[in-house]
N, CA, C and O atoms as a Tripos MOL2 file, in Angstrom:
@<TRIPOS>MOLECULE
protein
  308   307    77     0     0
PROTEIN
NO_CHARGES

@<TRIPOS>ATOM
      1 N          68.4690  191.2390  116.7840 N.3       1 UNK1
      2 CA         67.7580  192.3380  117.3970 C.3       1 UNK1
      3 C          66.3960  191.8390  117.8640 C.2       1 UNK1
      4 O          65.5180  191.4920  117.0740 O.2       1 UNK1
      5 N          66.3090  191.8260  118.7500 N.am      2 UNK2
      6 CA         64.5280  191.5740  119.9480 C.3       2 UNK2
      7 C          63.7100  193.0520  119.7820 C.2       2 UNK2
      8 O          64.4210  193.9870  120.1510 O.2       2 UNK2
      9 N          62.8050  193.3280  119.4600 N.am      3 UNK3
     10 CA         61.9580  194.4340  119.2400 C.3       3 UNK3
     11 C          60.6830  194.1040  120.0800 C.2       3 UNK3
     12 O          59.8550  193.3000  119.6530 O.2       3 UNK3
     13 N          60.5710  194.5830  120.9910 N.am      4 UNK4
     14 CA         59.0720  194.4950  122.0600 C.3       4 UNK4
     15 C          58.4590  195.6350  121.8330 C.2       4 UNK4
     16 O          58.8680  196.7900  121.7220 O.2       4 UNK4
     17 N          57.2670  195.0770  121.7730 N.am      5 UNK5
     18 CA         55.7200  195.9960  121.9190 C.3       5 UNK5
     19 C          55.3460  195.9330  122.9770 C.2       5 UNK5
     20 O          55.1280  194.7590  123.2760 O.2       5 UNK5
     21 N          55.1200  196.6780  123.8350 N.am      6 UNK6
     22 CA         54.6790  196.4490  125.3700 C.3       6 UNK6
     23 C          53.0850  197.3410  125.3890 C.2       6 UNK6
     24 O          52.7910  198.5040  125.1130 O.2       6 UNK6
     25 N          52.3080  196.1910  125.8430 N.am      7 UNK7
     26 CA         51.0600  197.1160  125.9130 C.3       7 UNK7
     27 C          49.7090  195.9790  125.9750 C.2       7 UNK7
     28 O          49.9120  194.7780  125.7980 O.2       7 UNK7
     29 N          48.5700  196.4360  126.2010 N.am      8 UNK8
     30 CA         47.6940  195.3620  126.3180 C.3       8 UNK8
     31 C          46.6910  194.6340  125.2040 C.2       8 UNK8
     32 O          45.5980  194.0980  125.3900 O.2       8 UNK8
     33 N          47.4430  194.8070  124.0020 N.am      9 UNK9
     34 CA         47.2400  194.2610  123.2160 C.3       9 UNK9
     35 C          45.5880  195.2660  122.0390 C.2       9 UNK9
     36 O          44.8800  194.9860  121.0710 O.2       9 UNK9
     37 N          45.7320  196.1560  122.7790 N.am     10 UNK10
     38 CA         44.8520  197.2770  121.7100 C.3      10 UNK10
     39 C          45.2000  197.5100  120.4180 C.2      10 UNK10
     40 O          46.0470  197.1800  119.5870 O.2      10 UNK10
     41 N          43.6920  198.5930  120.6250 N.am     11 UNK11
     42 CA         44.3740  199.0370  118.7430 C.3      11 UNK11
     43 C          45.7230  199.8270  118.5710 C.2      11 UNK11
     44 O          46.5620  199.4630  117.7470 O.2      11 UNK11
     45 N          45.8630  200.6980  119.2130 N.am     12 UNK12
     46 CA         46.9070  201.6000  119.7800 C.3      12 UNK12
     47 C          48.2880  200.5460  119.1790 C.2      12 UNK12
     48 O          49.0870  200.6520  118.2480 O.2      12 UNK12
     49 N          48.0790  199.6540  120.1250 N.am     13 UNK13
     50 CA         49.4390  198.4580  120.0390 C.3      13 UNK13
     51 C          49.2150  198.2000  118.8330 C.2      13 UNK13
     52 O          49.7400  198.9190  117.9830 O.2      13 UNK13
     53 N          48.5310  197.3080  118.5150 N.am     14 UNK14
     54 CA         48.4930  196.4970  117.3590 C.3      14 UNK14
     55 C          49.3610  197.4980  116.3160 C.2      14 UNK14
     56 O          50.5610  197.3280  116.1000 O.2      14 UNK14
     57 N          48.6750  198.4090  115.7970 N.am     15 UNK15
     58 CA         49.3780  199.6300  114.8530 C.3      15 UNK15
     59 C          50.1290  199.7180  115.4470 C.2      15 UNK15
     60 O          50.7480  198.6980  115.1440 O.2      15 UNK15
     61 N          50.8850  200.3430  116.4330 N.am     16 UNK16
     62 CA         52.7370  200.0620  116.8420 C.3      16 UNK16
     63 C          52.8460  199.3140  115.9260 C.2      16 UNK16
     64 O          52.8770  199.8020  114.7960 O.2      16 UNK16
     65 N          52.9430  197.8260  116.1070 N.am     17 UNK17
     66 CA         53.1610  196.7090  115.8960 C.3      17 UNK17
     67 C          53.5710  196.6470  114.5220 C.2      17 UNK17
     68 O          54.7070  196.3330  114.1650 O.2      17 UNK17
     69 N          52.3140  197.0530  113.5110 N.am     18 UNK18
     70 CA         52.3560  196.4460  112.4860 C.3      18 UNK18
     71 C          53.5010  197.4110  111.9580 C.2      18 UNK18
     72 O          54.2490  197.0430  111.0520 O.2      18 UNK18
     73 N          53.6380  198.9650  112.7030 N.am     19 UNK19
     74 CA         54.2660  200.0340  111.9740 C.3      19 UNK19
     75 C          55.3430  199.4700  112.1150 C.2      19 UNK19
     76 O          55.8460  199.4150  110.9930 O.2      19 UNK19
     77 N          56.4210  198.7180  113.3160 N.am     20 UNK20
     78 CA         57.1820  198.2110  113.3140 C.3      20 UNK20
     79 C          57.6350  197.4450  111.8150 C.2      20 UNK20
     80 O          58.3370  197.8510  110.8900 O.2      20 UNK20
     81 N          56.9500  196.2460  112.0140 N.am     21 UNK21
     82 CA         57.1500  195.1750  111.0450 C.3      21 UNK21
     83 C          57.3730  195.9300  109.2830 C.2      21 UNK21
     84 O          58.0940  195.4670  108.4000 O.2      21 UNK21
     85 N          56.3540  197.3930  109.1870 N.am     22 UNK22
     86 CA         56.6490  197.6670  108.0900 C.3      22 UNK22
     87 C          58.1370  198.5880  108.0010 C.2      22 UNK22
     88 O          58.9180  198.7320  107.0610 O.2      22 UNK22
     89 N          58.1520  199.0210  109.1170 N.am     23 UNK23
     90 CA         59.9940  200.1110  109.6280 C.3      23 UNK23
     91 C          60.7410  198.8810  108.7960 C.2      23 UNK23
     92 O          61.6350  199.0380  107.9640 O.2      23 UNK23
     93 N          60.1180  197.5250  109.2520 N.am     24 UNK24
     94 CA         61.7670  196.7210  109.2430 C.3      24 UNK24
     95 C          61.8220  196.3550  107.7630 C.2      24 UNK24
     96 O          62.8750  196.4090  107.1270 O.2      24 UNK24
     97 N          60.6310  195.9720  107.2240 N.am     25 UNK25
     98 CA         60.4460  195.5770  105.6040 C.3      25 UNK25
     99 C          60.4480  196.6470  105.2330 C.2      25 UNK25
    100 O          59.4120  196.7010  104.5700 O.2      25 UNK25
    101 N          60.9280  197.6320  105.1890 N.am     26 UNK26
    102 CA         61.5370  198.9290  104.5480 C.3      26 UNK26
    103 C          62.5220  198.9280  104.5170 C.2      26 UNK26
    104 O          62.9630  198.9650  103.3680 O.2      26 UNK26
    105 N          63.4680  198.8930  105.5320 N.am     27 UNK27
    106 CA         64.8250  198.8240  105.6810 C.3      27 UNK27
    107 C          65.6330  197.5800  105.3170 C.2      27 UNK27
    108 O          66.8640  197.5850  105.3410 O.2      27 UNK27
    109 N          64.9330  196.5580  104.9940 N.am     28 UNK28
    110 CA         65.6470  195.5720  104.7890 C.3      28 UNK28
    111 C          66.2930  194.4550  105.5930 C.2      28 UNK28
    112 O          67.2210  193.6930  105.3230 O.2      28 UNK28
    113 N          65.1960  194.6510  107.1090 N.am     29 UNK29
    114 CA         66.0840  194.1750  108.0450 C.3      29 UNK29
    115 C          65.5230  193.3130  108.7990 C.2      29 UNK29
    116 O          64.3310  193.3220  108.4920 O.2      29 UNK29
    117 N          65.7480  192.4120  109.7890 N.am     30 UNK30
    118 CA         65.0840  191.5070  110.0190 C.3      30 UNK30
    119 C          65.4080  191.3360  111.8130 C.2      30 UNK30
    120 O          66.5540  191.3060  112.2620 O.2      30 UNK30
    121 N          63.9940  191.2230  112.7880 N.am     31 UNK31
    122 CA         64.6110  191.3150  113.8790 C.3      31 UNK31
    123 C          63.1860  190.8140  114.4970 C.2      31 UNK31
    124 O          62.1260  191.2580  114.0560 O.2      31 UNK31
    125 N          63.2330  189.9970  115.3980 N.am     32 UNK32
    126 CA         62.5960  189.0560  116.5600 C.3      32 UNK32
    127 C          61.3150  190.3820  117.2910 C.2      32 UNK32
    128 O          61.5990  191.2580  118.1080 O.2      32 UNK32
    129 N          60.2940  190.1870  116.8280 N.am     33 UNK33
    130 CA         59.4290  191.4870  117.0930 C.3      33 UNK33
    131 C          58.7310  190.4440  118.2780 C.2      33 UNK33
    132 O          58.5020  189.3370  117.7920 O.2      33 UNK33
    133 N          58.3670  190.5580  119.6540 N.am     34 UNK34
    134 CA         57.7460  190.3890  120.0350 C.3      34 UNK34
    135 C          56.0040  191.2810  121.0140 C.2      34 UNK34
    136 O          55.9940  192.4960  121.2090 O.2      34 UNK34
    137 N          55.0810  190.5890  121.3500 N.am     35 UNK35
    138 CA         54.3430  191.8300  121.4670 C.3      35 UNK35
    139 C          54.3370  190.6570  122.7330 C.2      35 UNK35
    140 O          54.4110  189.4300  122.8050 O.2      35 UNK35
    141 N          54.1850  191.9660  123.8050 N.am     36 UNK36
    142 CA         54.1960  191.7630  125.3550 C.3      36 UNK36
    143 C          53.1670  192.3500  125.9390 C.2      36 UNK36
    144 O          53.0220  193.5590  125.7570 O.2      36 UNK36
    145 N          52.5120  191.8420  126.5180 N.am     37 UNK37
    146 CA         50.7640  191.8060  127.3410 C.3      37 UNK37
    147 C          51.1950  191.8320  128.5760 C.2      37 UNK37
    148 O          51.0950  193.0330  128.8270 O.2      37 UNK37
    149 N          51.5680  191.3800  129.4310 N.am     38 UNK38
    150 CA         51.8410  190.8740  130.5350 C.3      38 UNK38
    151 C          52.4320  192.2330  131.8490 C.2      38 UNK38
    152 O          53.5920  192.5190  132.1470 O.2      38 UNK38
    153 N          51.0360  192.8660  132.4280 N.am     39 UNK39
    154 CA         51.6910  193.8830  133.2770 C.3      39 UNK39
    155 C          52.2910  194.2550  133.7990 C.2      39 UNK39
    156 O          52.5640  195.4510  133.9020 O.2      39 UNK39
    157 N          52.9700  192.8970  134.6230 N.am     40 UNK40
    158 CA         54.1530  193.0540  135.4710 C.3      40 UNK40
    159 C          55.1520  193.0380  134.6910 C.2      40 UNK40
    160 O          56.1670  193.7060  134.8870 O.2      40 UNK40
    161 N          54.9630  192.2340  133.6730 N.am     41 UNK41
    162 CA         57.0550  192.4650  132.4030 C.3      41 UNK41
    163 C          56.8290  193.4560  131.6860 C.2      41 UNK41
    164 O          57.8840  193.8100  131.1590 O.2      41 UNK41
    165 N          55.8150  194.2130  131.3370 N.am     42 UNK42
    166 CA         55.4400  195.8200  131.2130 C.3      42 UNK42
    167 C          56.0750  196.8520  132.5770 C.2      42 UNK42
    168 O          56.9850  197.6680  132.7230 O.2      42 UNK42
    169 N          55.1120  196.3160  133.3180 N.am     43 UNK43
    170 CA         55.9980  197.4020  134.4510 C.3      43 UNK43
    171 C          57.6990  197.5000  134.8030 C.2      43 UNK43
    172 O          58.3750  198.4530  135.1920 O.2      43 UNK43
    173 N          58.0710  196.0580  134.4810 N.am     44 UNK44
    174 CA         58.9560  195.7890  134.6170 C.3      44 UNK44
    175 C          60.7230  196.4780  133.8080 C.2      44 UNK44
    176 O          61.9230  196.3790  134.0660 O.2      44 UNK44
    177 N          60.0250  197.0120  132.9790 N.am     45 UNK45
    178 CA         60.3290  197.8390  132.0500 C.3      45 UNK45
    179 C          60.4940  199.2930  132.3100 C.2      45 UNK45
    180 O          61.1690  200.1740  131.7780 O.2      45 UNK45
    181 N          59.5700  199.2510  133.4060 N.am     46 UNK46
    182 CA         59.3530  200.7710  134.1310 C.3      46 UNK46
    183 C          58.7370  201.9990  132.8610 C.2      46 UNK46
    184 O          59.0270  203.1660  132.5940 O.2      46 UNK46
    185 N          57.5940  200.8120  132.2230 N.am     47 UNK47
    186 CA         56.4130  201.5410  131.2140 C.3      47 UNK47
    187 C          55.0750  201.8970  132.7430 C.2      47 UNK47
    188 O          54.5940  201.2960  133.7030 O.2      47 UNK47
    189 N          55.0170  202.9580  132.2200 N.am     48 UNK48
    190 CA         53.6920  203.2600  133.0710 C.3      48 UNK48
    191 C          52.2510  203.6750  132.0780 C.2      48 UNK48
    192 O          51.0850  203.7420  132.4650 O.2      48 UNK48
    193 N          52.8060  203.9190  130.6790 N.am     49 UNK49
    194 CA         51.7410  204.2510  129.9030 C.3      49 UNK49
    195 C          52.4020  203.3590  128.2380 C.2      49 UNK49
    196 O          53.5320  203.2090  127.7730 O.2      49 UNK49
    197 N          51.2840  203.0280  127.8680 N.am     50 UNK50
    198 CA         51.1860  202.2940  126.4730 C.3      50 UNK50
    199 C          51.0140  202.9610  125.3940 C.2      50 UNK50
    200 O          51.1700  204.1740  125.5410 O.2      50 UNK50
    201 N          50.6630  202.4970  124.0190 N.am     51 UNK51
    202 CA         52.2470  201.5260  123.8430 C.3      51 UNK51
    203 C          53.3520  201.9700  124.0920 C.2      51 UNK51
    204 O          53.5230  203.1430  124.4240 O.2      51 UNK51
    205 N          54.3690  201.0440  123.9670 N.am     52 UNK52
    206 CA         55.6040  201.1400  124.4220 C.3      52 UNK52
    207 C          56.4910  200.5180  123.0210 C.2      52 UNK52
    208 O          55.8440  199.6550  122.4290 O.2      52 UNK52
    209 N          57.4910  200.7420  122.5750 N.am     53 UNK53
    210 CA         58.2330  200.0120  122.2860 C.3      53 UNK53
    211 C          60.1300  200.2670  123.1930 C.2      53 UNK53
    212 O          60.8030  201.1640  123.7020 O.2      53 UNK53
    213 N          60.2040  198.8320  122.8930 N.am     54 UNK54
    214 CA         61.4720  198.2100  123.4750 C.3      54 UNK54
    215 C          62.1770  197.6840  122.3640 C.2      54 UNK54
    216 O          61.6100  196.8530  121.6540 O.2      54 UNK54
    217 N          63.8850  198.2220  121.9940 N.am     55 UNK55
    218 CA         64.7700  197.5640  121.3040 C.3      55 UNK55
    219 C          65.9860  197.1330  121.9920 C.2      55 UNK55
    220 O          66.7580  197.8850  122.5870 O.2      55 UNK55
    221 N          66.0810  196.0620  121.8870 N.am     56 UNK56
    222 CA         66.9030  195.1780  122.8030 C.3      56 UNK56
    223 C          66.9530  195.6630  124.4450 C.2      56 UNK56
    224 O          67.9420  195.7530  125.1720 O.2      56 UNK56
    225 N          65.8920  195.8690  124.6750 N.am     57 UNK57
    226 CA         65.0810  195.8660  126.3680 C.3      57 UNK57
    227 C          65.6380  197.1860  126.6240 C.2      57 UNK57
    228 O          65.6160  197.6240  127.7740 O.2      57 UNK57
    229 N          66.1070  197.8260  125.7240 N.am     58 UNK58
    230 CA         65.5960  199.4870  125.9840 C.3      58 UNK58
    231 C          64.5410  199.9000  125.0630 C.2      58 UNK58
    232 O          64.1480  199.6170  123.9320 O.2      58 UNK58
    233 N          64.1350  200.9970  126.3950 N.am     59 UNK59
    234 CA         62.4900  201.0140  125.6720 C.3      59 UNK59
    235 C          63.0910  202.6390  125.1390 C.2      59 UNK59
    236 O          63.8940  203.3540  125.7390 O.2      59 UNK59
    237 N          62.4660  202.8810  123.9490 N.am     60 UNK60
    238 CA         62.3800  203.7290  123.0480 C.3      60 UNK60
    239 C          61.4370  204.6280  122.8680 C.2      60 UNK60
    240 O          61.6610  205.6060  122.1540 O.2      60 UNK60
    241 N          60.1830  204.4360  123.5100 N.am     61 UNK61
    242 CA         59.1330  205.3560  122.9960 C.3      61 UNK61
    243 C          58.3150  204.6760  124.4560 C.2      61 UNK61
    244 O          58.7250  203.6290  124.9570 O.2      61 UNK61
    245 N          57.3030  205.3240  124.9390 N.am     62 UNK62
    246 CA         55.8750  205.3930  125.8490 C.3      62 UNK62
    247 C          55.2330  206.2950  125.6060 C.2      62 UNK62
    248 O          55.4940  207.4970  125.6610 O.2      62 UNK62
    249 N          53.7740  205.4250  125.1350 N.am     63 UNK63
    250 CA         52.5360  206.3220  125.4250 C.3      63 UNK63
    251 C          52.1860  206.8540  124.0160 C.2      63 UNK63
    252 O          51.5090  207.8830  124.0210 O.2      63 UNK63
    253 N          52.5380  206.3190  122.7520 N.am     64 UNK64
    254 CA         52.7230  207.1120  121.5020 C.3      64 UNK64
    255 C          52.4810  206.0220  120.7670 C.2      64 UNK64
    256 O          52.8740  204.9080  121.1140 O.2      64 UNK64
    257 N          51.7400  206.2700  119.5690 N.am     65 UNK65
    258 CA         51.7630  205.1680  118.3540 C.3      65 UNK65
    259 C          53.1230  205.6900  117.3160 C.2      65 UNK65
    260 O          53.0090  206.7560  116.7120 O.2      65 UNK65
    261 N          54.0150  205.1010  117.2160 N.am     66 UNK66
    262 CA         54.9090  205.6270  116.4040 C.3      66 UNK66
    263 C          54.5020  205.4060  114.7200 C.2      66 UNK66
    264 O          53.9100  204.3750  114.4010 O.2      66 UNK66
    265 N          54.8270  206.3500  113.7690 N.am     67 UNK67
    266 CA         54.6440  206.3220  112.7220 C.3      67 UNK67
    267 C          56.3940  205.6190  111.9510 C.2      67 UNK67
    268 O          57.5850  205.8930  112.1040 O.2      67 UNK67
    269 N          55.6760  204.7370  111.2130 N.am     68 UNK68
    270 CA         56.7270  203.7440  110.2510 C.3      68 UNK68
    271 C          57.5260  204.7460  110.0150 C.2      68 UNK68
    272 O          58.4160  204.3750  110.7800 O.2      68 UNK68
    273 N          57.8870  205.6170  109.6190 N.am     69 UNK69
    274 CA         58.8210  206.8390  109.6560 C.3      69 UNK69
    275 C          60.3500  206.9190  111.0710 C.2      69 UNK69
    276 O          61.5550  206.7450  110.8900 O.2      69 UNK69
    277 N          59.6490  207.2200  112.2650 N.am     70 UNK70
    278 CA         59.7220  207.1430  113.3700 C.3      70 UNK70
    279 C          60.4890  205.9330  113.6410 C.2      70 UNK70
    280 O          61.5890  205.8970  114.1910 O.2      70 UNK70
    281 N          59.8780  205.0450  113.2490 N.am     71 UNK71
    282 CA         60.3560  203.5050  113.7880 C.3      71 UNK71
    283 C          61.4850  203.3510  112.9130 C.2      71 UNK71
    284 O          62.5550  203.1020  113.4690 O.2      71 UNK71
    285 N          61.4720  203.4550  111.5640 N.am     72 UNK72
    286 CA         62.7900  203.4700  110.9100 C.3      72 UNK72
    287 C          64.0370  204.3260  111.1820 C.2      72 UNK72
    288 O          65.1420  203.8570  110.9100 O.2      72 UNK72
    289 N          63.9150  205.5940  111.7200 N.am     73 UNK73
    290 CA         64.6720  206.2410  112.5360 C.3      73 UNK73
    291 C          65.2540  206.1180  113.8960 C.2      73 UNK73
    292 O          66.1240  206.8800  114.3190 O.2      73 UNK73
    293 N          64.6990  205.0470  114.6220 N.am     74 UNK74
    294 CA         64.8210  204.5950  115.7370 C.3      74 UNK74
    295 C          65.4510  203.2900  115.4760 C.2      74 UNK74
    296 O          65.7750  202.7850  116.5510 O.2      74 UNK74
    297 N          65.7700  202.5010  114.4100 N.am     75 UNK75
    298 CA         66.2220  201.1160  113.8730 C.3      75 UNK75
    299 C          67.8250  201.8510  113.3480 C.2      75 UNK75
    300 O          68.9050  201.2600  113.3520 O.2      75 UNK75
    301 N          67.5870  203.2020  112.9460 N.am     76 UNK76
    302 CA         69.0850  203.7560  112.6340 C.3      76 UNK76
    303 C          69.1810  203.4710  110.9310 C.2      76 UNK76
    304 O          70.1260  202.9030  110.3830 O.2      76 UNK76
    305 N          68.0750  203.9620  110.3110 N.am     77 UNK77
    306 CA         67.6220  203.9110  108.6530 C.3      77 UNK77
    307 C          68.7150  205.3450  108.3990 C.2      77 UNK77
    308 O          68.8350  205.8400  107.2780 O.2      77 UNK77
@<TRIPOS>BOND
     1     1     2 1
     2     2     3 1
     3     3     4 2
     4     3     5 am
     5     5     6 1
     6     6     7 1
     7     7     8 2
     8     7     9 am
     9     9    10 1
    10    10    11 1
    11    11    12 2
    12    11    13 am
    13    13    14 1
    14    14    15 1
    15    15    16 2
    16    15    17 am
    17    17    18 1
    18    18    19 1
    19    19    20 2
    20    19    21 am
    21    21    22 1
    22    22    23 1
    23    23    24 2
    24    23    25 am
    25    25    26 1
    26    26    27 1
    27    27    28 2
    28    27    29 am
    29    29    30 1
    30    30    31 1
    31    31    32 2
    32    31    33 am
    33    33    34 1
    34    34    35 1
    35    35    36 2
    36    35    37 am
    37    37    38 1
    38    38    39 1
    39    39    40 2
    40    39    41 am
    41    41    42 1
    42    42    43 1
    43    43    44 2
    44    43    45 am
    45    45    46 1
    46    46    47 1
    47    47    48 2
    48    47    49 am
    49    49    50 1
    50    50    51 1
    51    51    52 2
    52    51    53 am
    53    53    54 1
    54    54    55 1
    55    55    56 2
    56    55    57 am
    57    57    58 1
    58    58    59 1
    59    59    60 2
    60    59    61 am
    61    61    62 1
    62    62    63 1
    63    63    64 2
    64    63    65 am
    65    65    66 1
    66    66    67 1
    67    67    68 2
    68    67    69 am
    69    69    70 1
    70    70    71 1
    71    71    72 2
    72    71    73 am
    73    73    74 1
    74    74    75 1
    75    75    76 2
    76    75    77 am
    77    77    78 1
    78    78    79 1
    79    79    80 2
    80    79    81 am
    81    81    82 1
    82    82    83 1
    83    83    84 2
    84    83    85 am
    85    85    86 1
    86    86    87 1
    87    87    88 2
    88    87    89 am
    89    89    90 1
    90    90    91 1
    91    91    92 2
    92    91    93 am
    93    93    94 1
    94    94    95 1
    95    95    96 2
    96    95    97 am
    97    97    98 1
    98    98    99 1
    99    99   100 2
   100    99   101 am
   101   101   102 1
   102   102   103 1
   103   103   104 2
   104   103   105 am
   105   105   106 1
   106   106   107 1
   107   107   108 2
   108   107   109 am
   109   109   110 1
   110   110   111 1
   111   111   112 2
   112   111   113 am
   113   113   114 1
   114   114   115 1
   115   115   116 2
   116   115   117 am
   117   117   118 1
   118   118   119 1
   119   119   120 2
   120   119   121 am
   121   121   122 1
   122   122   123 1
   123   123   124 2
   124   123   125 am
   125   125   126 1
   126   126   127 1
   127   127   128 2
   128   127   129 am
   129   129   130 1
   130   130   131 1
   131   131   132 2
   132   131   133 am
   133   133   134 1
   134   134   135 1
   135   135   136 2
   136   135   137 am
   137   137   138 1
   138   138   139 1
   139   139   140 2
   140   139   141 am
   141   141   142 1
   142   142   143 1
   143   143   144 2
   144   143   145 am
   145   145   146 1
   146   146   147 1
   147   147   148 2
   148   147   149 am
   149   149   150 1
   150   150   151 1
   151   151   152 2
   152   151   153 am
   153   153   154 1
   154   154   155 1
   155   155   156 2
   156   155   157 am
   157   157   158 1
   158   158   159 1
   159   159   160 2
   160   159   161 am
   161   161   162 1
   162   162   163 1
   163   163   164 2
   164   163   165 am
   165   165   166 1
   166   166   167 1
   167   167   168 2
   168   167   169 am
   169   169   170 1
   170   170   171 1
   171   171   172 2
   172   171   173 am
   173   173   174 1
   174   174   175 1
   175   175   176 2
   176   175   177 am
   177   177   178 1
   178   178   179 1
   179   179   180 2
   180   179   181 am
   181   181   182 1
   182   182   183 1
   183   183   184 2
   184   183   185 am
   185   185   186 1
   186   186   187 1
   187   187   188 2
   188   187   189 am
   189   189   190 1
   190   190   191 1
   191   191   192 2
   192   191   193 am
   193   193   194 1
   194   194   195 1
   195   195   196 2
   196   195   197 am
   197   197   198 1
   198   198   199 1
   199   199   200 2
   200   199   201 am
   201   201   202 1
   202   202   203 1
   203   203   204 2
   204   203   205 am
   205   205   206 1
   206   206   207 1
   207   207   208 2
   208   207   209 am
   209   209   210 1
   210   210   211 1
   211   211   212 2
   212   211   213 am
   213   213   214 1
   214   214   215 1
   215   215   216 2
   216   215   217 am
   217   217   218 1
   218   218   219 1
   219   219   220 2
   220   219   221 am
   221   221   222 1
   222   222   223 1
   223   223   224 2
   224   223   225 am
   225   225   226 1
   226   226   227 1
   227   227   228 2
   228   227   229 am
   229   229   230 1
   230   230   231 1
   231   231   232 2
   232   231   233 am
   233   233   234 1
   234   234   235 1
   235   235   236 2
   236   235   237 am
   237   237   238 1
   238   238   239 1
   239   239   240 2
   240   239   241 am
   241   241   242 1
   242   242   243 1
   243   243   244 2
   244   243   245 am
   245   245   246 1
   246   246   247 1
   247   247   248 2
   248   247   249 am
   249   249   250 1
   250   250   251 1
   251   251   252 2
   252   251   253 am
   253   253   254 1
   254   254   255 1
   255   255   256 2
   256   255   257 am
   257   257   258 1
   258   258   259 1
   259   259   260 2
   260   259   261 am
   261   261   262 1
   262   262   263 1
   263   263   264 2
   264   263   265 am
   265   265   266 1
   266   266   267 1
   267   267   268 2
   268   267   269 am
   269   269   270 1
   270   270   271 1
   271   271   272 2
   272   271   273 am
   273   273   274 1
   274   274   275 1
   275   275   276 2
   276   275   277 am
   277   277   278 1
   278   278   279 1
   279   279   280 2
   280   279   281 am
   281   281   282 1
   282   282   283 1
   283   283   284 2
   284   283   285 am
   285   285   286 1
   286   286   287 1
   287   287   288 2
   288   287   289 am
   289   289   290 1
   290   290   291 1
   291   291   292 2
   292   291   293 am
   293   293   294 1
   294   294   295 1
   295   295   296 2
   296   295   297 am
   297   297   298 1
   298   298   299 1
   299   299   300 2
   300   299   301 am
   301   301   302 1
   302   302   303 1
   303   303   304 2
   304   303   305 am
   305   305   306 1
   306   306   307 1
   307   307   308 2
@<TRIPOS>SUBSTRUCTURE
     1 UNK1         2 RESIDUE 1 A UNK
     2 UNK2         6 RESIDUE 1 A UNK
     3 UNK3        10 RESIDUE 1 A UNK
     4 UNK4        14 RESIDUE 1 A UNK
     5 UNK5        18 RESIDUE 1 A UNK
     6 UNK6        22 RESIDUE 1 A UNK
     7 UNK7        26 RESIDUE 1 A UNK
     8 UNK8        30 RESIDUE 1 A UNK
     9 UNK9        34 RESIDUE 1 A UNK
    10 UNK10       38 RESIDUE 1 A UNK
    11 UNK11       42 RESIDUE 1 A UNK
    12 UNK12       46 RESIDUE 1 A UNK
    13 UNK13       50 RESIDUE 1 A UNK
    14 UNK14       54 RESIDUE 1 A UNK
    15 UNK15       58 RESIDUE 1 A UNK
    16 UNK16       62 RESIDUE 1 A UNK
    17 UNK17       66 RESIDUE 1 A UNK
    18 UNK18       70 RESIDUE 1 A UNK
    19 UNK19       74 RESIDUE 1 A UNK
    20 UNK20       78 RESIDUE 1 A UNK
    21 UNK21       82 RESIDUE 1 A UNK
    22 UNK22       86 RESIDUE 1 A UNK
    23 UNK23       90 RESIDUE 1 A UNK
    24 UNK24       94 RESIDUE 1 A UNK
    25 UNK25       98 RESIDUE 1 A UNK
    26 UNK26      102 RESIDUE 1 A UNK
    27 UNK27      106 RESIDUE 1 A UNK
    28 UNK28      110 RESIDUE 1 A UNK
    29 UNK29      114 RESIDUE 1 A UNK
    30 UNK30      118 RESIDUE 1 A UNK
    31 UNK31      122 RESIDUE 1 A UNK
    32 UNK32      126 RESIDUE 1 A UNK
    33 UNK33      130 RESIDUE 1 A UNK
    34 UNK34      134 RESIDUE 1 A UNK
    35 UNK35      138 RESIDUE 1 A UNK
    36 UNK36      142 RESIDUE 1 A UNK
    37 UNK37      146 RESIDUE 1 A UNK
    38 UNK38      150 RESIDUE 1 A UNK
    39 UNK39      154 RESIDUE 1 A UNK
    40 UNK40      158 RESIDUE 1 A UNK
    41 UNK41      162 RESIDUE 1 A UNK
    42 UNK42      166 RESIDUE 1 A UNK
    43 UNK43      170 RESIDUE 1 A UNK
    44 UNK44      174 RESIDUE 1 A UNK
    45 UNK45      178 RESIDUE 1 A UNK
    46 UNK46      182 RESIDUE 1 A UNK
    47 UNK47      186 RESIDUE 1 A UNK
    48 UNK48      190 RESIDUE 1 A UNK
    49 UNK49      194 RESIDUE 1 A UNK
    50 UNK50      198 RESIDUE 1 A UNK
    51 UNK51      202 RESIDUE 1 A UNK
    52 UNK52      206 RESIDUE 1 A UNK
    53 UNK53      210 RESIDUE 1 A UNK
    54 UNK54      214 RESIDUE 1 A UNK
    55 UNK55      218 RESIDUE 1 A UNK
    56 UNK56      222 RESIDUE 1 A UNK
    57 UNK57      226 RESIDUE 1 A UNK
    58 UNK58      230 RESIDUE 1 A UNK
    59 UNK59      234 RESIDUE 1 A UNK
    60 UNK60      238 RESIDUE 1 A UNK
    61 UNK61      242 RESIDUE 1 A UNK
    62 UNK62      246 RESIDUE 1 A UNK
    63 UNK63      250 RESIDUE 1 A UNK
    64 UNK64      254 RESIDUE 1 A UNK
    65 UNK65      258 RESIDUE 1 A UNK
    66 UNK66      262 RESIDUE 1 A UNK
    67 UNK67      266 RESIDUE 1 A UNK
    68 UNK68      270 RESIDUE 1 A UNK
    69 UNK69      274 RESIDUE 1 A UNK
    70 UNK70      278 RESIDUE 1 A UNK
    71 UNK71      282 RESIDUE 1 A UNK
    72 UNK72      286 RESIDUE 1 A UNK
    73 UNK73      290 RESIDUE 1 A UNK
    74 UNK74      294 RESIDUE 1 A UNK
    75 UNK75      298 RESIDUE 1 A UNK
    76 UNK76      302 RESIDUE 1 A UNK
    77 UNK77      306 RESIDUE 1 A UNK
């Protein structure tokens, strides 16, 4: 599983981020988190607002900090 953070690397993101990593060390599960800066492979995505997350290059959420809750529900906890 590939897990993207799409966004410009804020606080906003960062917390995505970390909420991610804790979704997955909750669940027990283990998956390729990357965090993506890069506007055009953001747009590319057809994100127009941040953060974003992407699981396996479908994006799941825009514009929202998801709560570790959230993210584990979206992993299919």
């Amino acid at each position: 599983m590939i897990i993207k953070v799409l966004g410009s690397g804020c606080k906003k993101c960062i917390t995505l981020s970390e909420n991610t990593q804790a979704a997955l060390a909750n669940l027990g599960r283990e998956a390729q988190v990357i965090k993506v800066t890069d506007f055009a492979e953001i747009a590319a995505h057809g994100v127009m607002s941040t953060p974003a997350l992407a699981i396996d290059d479908k994006v799941v959420s825009v514009g929202k900090v998801l709560t570790v809750s959230e993210v584990e529900k979206l992993l299919g906890a």
